[in-house]
C-alpha positions as CSV (number, residue, x, y, z in Angstrom):
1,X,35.1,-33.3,0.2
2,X,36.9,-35.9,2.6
3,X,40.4,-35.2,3.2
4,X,43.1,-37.8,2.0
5,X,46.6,-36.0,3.0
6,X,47.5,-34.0,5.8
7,X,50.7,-32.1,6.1
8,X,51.6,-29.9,9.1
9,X,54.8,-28.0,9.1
10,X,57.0,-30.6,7.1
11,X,60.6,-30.1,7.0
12,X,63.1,-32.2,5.3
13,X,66.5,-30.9,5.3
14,X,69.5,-32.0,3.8
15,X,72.4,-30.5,5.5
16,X,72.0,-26.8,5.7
17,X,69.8,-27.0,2.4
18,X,66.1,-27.2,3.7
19,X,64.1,-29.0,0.2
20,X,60.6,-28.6,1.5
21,X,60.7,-25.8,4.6
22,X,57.5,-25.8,7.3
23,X,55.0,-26.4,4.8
24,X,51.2,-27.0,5.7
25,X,48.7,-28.2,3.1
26,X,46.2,-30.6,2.5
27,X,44.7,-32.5,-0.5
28,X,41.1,-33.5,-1.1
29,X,40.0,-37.3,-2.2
30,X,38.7,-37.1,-5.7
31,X,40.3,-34.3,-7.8
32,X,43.0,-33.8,-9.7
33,X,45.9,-31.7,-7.8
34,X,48.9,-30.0,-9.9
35,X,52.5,-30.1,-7.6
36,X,53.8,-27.6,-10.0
37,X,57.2,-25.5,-9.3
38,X,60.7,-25.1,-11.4
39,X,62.8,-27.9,-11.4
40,X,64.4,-28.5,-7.7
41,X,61.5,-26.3,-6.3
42,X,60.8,-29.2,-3.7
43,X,58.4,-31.4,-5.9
44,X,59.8,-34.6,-5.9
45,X,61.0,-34.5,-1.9
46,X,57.3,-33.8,-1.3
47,X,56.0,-36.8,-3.3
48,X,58.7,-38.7,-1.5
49,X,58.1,-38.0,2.0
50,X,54.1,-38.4,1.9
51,X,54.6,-41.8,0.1
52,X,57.0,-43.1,3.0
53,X,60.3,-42.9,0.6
54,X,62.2,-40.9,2.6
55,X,61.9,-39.4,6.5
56,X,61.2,-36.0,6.8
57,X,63.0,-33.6,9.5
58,X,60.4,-32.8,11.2
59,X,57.0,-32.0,10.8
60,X,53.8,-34.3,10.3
61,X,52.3,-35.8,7.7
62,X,49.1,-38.5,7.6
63,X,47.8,-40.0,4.5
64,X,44.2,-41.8,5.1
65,X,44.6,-40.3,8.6
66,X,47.6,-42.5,9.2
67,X,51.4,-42.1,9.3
68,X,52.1,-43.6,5.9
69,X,55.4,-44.6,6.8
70,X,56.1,-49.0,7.4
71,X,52.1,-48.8,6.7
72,X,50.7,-51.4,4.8
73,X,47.2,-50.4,4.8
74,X,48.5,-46.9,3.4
75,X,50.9,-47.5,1.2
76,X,48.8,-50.5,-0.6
77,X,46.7,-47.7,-2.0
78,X,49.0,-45.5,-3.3
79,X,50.4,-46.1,-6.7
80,X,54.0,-43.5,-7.2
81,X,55.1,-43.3,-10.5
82,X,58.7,-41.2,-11.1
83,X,60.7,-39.6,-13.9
84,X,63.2,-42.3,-13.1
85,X,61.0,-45.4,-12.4
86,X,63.3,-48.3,-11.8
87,X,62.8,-52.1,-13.2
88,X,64.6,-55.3,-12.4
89,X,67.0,-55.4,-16.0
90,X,65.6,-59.2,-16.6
91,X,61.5,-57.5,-16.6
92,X,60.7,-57.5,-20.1
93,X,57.4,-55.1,-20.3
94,X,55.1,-58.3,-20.0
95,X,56.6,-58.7,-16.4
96,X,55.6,-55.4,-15.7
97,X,51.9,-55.5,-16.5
98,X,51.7,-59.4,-14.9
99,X,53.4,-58.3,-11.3
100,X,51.4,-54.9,-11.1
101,X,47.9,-56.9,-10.1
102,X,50.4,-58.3,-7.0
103,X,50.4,-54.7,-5.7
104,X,47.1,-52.6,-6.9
105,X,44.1,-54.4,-5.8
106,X,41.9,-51.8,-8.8
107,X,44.4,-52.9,-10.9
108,X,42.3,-53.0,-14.8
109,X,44.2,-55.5,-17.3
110,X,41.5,-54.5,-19.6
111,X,42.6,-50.6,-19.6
112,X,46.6,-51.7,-19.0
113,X,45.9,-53.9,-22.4
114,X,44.1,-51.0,-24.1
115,X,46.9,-48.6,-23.3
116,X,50.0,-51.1,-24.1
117,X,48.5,-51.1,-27.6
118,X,47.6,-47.2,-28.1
119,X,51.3,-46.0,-26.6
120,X,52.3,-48.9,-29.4
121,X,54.3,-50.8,-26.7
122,X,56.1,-53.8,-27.5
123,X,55.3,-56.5,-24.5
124,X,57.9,-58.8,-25.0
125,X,61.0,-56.7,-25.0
126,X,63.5,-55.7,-21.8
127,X,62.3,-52.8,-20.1
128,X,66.3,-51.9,-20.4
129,X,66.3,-51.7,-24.2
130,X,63.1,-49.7,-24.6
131,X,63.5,-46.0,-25.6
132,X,63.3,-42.7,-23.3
133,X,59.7,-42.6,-24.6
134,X,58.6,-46.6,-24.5
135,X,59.7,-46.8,-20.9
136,X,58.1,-43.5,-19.9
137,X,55.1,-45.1,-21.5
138,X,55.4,-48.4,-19.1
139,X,55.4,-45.9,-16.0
140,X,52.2,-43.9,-17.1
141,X,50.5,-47.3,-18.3
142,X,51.2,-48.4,-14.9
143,X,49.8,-45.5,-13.2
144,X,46.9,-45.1,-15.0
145,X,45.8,-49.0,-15.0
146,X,46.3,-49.3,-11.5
147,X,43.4,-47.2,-10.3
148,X,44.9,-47.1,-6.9
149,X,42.9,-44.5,-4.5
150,X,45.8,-42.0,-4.5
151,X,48.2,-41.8,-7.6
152,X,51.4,-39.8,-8.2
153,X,52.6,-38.9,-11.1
154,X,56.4,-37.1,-10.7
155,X,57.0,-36.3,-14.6
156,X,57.3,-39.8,-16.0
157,X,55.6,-38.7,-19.4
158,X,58.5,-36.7,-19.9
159,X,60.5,-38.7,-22.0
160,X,57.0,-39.0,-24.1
161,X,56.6,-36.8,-27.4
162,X,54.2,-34.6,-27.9
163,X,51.3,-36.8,-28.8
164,X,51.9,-39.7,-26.9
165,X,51.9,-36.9,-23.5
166,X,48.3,-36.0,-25.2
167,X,47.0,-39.4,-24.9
168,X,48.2,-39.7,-21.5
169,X,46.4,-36.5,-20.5
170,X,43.3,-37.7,-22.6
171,X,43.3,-41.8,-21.0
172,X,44.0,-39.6,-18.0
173,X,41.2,-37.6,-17.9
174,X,38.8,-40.2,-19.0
175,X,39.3,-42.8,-16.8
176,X,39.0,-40.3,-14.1
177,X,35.7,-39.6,-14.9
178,X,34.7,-43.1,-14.9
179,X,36.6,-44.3,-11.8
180,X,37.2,-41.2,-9.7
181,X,40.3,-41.3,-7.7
182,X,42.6,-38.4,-5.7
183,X,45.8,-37.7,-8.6
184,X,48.5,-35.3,-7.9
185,X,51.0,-34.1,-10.7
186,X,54.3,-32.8,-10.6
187,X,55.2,-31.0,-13.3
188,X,56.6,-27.6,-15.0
189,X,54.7,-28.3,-18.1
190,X,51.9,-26.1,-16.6
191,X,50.5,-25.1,-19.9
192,X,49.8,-28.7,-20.8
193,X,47.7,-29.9,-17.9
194,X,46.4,-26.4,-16.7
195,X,42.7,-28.0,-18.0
196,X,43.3,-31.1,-16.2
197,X,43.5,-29.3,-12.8
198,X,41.3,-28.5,-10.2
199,X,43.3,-27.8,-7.4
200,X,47.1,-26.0,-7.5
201,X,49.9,-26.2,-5.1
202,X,52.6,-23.7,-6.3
203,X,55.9,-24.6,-4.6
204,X,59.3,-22.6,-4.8
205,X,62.7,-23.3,-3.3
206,X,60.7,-25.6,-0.7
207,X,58.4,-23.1,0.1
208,X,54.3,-23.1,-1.0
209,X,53.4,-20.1,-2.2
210,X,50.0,-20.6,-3.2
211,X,47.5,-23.0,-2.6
212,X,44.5,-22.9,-4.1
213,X,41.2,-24.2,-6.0
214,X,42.3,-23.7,-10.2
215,X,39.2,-22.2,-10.8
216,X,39.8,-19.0,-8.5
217,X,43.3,-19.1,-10.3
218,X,42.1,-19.1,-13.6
219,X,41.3,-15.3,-14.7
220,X,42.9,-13.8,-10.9
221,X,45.5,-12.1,-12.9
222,X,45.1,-9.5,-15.9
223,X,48.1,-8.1,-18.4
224,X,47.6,-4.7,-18.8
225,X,48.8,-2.8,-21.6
226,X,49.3,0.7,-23.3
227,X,51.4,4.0,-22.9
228,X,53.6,4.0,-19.7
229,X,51.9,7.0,-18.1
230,X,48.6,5.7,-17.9
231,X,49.8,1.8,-17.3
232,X,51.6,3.5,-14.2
233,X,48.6,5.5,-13.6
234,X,46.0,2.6,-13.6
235,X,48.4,0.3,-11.5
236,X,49.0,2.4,-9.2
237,X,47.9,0.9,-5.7
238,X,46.9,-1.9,-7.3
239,X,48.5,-5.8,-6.6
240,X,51.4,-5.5,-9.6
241,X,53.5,-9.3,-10.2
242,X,55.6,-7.6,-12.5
243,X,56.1,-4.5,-15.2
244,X,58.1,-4.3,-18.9
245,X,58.2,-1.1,-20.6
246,X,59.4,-0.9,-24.2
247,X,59.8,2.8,-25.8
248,X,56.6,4.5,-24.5
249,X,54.6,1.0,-23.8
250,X,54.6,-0.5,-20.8
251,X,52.8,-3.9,-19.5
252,X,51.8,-5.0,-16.2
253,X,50.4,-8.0,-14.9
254,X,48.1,-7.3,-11.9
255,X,46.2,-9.4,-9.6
256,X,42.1,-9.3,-8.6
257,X,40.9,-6.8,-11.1
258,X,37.4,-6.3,-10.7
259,X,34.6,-5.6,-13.8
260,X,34.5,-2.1,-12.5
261,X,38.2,-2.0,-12.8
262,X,38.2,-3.7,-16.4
263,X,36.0,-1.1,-17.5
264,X,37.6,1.6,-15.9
265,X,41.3,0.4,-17.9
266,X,39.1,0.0,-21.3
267,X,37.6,3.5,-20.7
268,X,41.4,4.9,-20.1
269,X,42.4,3.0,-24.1
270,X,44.3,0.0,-22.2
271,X,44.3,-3.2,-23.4
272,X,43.4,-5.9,-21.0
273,X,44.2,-9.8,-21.7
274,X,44.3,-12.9,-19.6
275,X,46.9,-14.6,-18.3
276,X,47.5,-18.3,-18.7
277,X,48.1,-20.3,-15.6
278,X,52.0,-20.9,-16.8
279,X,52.3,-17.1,-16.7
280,X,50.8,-16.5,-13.3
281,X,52.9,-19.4,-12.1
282,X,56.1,-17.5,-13.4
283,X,54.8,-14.0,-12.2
284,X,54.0,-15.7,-8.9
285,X,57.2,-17.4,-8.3
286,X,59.4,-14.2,-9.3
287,X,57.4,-12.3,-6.7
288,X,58.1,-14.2,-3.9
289,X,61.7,-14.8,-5.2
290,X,62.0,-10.7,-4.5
291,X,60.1,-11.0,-1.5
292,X,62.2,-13.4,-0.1
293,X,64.9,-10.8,-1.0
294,X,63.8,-7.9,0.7
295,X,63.3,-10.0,3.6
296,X,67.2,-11.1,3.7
């Protein structure tokens, strides 16, 4: 696969408070990439930097192969749609959908049309007066009509209810099969896309902590469950994310069992269960949060 983003120790610091610190990663053209991480992991400052809205400290970054920043020819094919998407207060949603073909040259009126009438939008009022919901639907309309060969997507579906952040995945989903395009999302909802992924960048306190294909991901990590002694027993030596212990029962989650080790932990009366991608991502982060402990 061709490489669309390039990052190579990135810094951007804010006072003494470093928001993304000496990351390195890259992103493939034509897959869907989660950003996920808590809230103020260093999300949004990464989304920022590689699409030229803000400078970073140091570091390098090339999108295309190019320094995005004062770029034209870069930043004409990105589309960057945020949590708090701003709109001129006179743009009714009508201006919206008319300006968009001005800056997304794949721009589809037919699927922007099609989507302005499933998220139940109405066209002819101010962007201003619309809902949390209505305007989070303009954002993801926008995104998703625009086709543009990379597309961001920093939470805006959000403020969207349940259903209406299904038909987002779904339209997403879809029209990524038909017209296949690089899409990166930012989000803590990890349960919610974790089928839409293909690729995961985990990213805590402006650190990456893992970076890697969702299909390895999926099924790395077991839970482990049954009397203390033999939990302890069977985990021990083994790659443990975390243990509980209730009474006499105790659980562990545990990274890269093999079949031969799944066996061994059914023969021994343990119960073995997956664990979801949301999970590992919390297992994941509260690891490295006490490694980063020990360290200090």
């Amino acid at each position: 696969m061709t490489e669309v983003i390039r990052v190579s120790e990135l810094t951007r610091r804010f006072g003494r408070q470093n928001a993304v610190d000496n990351v390195s990663f890259s992103i493939q053209e034509g897959a869907i990439h989660g950003l996920l991480g808590r809230n103020g992991a260093g999300k949004t400052t990464i989304m920022q930097l590689l699409t030229a809205q803000d400078f970073p400290t140091s570091g390098a970054i090339e999108v295309f192969g190019q320094n995005p920043m004062e770029n034209a020819s870069v930043l004409s094919r990105i589309s960057f749609i945020k949590e708090s998407q701003k709109y001129p207060d006179v743009f009714r949603v009508k201006h919206v959908l008319k300006s968009a073909p001005w800056f997304f040259e794949n721009w589809s009126t037919e699927f922007a049309e099609q989507l302005v009438d499933e998220f139940q939008l109405p066209v002819n009022k101010k962007i201003k007066k619309l809902s949390k919901g209505k305007t989070s639907a303009v954002g993801v309309i926008v995104g998703l009509a625009s086709r543009a060969p990379i597309t961001f997507f920093d939470e805006p579906y959000l403020g969207l209810d349940a259903v209406a952040r299904q038909l987002f995945y779904d339209r997403l989903l879809e029209d990524y099969s038909e017209h296949p395009r690089t899409v990166i999302l930012s989000t803590h909802l990890i349960d919610e896309v974790s089928n839409l992924l293909e690729h995961v960048i985990l990213i805590d306190k402006g650190r990456i902590i893992l970076d890697e294909s969702a299909d390895v991901i999926r099924g790395s990590a077991s839970t482990v469950s049954g009397s203390a002694t033999e939990v302890d027993r069977f985990a021990s030596g083994r790659n443990v994310l975390s243990r509980q212990q209730i009474g006499g029962l105790a659980t562990v989650t545990i990274e890269g069992l093999s079949a031969a080790e799944r066996k061994a932990a059914a023969l021994a009366g343990l119960e073995i269960t997956p664990v979801s991608l949301q999970q590992l991502m919390i297992q994941k982060t509260n690891s490295s949060e006490r490694e980063l402990e020990k360290i200090s």
